[in-house]
Residue frames relative to the residue before (quaternion, step in Angstrom):
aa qw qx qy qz dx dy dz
X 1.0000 0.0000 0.0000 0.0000 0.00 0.00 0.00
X 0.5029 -0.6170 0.4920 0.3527 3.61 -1.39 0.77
X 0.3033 -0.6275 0.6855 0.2105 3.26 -1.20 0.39
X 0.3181 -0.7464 0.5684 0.1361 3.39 -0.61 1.77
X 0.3285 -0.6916 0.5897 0.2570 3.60 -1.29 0.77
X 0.3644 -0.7919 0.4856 0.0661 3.52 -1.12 0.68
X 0.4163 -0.7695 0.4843 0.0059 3.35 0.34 1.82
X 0.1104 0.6146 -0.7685 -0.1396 3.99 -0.86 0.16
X 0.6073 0.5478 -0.4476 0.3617 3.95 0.34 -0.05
X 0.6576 0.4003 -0.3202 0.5520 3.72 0.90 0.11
X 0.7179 0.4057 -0.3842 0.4153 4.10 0.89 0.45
X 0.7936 0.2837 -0.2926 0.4519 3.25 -1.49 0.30
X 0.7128 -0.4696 0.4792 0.2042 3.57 -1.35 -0.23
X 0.2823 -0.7703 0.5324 0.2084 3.41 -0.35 0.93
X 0.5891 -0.5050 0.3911 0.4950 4.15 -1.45 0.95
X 0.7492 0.3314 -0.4618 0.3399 4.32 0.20 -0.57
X 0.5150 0.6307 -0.4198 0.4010 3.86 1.06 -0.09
X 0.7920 0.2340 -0.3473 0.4442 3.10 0.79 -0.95
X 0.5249 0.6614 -0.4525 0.2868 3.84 1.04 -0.30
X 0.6496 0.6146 -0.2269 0.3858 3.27 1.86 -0.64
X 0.6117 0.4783 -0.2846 0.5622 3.01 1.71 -0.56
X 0.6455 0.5402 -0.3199 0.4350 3.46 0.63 -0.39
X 0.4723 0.4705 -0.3628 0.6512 3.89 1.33 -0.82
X 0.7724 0.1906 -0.4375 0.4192 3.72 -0.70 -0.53
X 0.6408 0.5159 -0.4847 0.2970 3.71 0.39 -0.53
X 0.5736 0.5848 -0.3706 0.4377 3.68 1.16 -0.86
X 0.5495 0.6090 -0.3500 0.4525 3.68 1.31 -1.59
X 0.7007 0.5358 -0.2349 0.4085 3.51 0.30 -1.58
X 0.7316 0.3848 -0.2835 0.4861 3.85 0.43 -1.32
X 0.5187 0.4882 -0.4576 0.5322 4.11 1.01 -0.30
X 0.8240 0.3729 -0.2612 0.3373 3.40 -0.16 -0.72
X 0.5280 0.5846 -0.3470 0.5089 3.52 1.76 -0.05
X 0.7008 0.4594 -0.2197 0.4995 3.29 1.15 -1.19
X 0.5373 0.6951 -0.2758 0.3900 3.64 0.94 -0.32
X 0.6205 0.4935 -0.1891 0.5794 3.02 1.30 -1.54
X 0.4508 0.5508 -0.4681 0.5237 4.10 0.76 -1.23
X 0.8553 0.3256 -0.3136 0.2532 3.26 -0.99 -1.42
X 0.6651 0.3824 -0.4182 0.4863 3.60 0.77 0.04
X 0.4314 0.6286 -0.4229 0.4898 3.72 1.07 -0.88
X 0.7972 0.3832 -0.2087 0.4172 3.72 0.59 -1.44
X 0.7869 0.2875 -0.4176 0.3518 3.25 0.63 -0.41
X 0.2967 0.8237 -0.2634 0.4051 3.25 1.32 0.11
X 0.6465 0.5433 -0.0169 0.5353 3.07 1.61 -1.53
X 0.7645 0.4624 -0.1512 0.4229 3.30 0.92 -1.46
X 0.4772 0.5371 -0.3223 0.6165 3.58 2.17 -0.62
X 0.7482 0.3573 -0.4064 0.3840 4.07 0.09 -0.55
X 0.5237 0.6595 -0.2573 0.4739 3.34 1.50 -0.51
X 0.5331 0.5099 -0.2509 0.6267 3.84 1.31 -1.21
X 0.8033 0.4203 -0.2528 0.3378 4.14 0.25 -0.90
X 0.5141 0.5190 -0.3452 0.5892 3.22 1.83 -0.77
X 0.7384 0.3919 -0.3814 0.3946 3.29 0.32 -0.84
X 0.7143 0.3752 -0.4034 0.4316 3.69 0.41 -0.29
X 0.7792 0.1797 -0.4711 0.3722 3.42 0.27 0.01
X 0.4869 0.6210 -0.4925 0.3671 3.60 0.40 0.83
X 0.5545 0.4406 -0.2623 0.6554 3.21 1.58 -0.46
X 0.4212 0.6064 -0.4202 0.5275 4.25 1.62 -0.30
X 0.6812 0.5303 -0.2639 0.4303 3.81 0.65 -1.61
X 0.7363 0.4437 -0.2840 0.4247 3.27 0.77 -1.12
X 0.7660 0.4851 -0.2752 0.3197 3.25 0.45 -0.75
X 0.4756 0.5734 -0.2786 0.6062 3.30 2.11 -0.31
X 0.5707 0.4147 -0.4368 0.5582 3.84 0.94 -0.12
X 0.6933 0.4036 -0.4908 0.3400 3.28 0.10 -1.11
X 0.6302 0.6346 -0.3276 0.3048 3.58 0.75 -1.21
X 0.7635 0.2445 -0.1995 0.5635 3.42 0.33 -0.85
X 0.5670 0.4765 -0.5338 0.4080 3.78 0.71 0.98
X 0.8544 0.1958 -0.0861 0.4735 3.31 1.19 -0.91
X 0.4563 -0.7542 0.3622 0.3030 3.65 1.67 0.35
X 0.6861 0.1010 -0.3240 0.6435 3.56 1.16 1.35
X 0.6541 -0.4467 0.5414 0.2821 2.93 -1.85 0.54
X 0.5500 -0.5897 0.4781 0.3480 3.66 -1.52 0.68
X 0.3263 -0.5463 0.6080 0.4749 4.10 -1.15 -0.44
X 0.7757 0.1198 -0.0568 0.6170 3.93 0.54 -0.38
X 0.5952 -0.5635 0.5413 0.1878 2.87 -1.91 1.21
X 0.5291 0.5912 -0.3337 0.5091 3.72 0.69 -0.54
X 0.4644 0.6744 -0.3039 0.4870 3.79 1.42 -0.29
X 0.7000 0.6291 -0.0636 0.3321 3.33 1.28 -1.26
X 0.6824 0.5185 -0.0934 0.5067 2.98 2.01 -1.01
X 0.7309 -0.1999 -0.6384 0.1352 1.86 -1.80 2.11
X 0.4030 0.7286 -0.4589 0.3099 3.62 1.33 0.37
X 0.8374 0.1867 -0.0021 0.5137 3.38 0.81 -0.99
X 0.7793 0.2802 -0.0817 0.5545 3.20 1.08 -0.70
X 0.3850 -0.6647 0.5126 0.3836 4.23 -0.55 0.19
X 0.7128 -0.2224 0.1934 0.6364 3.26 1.39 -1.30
X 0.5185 -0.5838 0.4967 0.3790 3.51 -1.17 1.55
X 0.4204 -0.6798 0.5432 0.2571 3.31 -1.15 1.35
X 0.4972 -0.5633 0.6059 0.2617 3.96 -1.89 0.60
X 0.5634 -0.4538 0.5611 0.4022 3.36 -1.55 0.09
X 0.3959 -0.7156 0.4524 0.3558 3.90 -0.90 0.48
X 0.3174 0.5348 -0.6662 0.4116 3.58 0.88 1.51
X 0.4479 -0.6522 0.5197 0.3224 3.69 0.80 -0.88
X 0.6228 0.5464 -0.3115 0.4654 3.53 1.47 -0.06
X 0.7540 0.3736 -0.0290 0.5395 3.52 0.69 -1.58
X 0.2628 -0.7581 0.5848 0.1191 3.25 -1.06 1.13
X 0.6770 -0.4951 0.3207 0.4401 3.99 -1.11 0.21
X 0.2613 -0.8050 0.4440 0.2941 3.93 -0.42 0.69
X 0.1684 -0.7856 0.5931 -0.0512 3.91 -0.21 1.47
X 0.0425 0.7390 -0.6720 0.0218 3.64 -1.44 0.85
X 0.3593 -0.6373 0.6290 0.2628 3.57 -1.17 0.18
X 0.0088 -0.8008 0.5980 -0.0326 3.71 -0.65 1.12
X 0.5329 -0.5913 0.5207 0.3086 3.60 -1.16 1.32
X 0.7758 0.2859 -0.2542 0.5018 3.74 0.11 -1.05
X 0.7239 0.2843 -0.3056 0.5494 4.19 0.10 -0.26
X 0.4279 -0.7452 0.4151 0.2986 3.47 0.12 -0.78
X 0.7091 -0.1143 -0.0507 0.6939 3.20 1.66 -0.19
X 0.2308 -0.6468 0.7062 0.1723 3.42 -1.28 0.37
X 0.0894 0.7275 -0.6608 0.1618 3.98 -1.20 0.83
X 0.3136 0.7749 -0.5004 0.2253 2.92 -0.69 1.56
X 0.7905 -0.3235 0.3351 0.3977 3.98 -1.13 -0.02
X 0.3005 -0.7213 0.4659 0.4152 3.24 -0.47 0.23
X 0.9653 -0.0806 -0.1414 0.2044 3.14 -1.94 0.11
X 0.7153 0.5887 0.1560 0.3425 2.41 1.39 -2.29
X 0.3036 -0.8821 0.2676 0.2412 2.74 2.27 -0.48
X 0.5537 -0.4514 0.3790 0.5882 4.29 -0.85 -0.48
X 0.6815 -0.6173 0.3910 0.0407 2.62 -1.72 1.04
X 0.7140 0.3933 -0.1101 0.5687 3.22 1.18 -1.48
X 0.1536 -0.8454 0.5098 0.0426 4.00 -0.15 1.08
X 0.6364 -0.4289 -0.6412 -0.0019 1.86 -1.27 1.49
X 0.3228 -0.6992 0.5977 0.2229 3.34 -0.95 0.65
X 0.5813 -0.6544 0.4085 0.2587 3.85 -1.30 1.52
X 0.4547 0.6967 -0.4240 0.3579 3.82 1.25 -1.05
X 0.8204 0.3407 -0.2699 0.3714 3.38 0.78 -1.46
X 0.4245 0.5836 -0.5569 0.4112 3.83 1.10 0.54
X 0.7814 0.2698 -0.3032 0.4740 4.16 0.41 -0.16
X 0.4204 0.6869 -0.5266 0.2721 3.73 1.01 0.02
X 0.5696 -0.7309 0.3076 0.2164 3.24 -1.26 0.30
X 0.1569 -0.8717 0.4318 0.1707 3.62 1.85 0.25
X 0.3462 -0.6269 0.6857 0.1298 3.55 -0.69 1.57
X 0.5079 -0.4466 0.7022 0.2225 2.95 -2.01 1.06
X 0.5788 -0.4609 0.5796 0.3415 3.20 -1.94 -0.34
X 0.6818 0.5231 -0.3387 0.3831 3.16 0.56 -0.75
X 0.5486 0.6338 -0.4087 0.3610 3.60 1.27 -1.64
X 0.7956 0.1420 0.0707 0.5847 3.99 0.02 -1.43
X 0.1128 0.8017 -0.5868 -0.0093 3.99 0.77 1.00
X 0.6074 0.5254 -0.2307 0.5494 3.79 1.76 -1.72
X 0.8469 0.1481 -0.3681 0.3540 3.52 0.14 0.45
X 0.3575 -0.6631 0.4231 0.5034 3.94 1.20 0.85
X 0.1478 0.5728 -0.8054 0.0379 3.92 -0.11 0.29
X 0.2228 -0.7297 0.6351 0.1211 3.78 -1.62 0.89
X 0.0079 -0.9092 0.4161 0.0101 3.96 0.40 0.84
X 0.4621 0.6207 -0.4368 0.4587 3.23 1.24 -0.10
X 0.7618 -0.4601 0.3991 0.2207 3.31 -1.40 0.93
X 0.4870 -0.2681 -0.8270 0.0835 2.33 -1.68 1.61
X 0.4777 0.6252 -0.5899 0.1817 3.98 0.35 0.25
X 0.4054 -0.8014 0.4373 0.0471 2.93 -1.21 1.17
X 0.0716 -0.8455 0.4859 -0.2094 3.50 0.91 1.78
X 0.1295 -0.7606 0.6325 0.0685 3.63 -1.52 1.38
X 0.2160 -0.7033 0.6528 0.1805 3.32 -1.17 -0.71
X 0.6218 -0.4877 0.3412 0.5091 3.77 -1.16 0.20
């Protein structure tokens, strides 16, 4: 029998193979994580619309129980609401105004949706200045502002 010669230069993986495989894997995991961050904010904007018109529902119970509109969302609790939903930062609450001509104004805060442009804000209801001037409510687009 031959006596087989043992080679260590033909195993494993030379240092630029594997640097190559690593470089596309880094390429590959940026461009995954890119995509997330819009996916997410994207997420946090349908999340901002559910929340306002569920906090819309409520405020349409309260109305047709007591034949006006609350001065504060916080009005809402525990009759209609468990708890006046947050912005999904967890910091900023929903910006809410009583208006003489609309009857309320209820919207996102300041900063508005996240994911531009986003179609929701073609039927929203953009507060005048004038509607919510005493409480700086900002309704103009990208803030996302209703009304009854």
């Amino acid at each position: 029998m031959k006596e087989q010669k043992k080679s260590y230069l033909t195993k494993g993986f030379t240092l630029i193979e594997l640097l190559v495989v690593i470089s596309i894997i880094g390429i590959l995991a940026t461009i995954v994580m890119v995509s997330l961050n819009t996916a997410r904010a994207k997420a946090r904007d349908a999340r901002r619309i559910s929340d306002i018109r569920q906090v819309q529902l409520a405020l349409q119970m309260y109305y047709d129980a007591s034949g006006s509109y609350p001065a504060a969302l916080s009005t809402l609790t525990p009759t209609y609401l468990s708890a006046v939903p947050l912005d999904p930062d967890g910091t900023n609450s929903y910006q809410y105004c009583v208006s003489a001509t609309k009857g309320y104004h209820l919207g996102t805060k300041v900063a508005g949706l996240e994911a531009l442009p986003n179609t929701a804000l073609n039927s929203d209801a953009d507060a005048a200045a004038a509607d919510c001037a005493t409480s700086g409510f900002a309704g103009t687009d990208p803030v996302y502002d209703v009304t009854p």
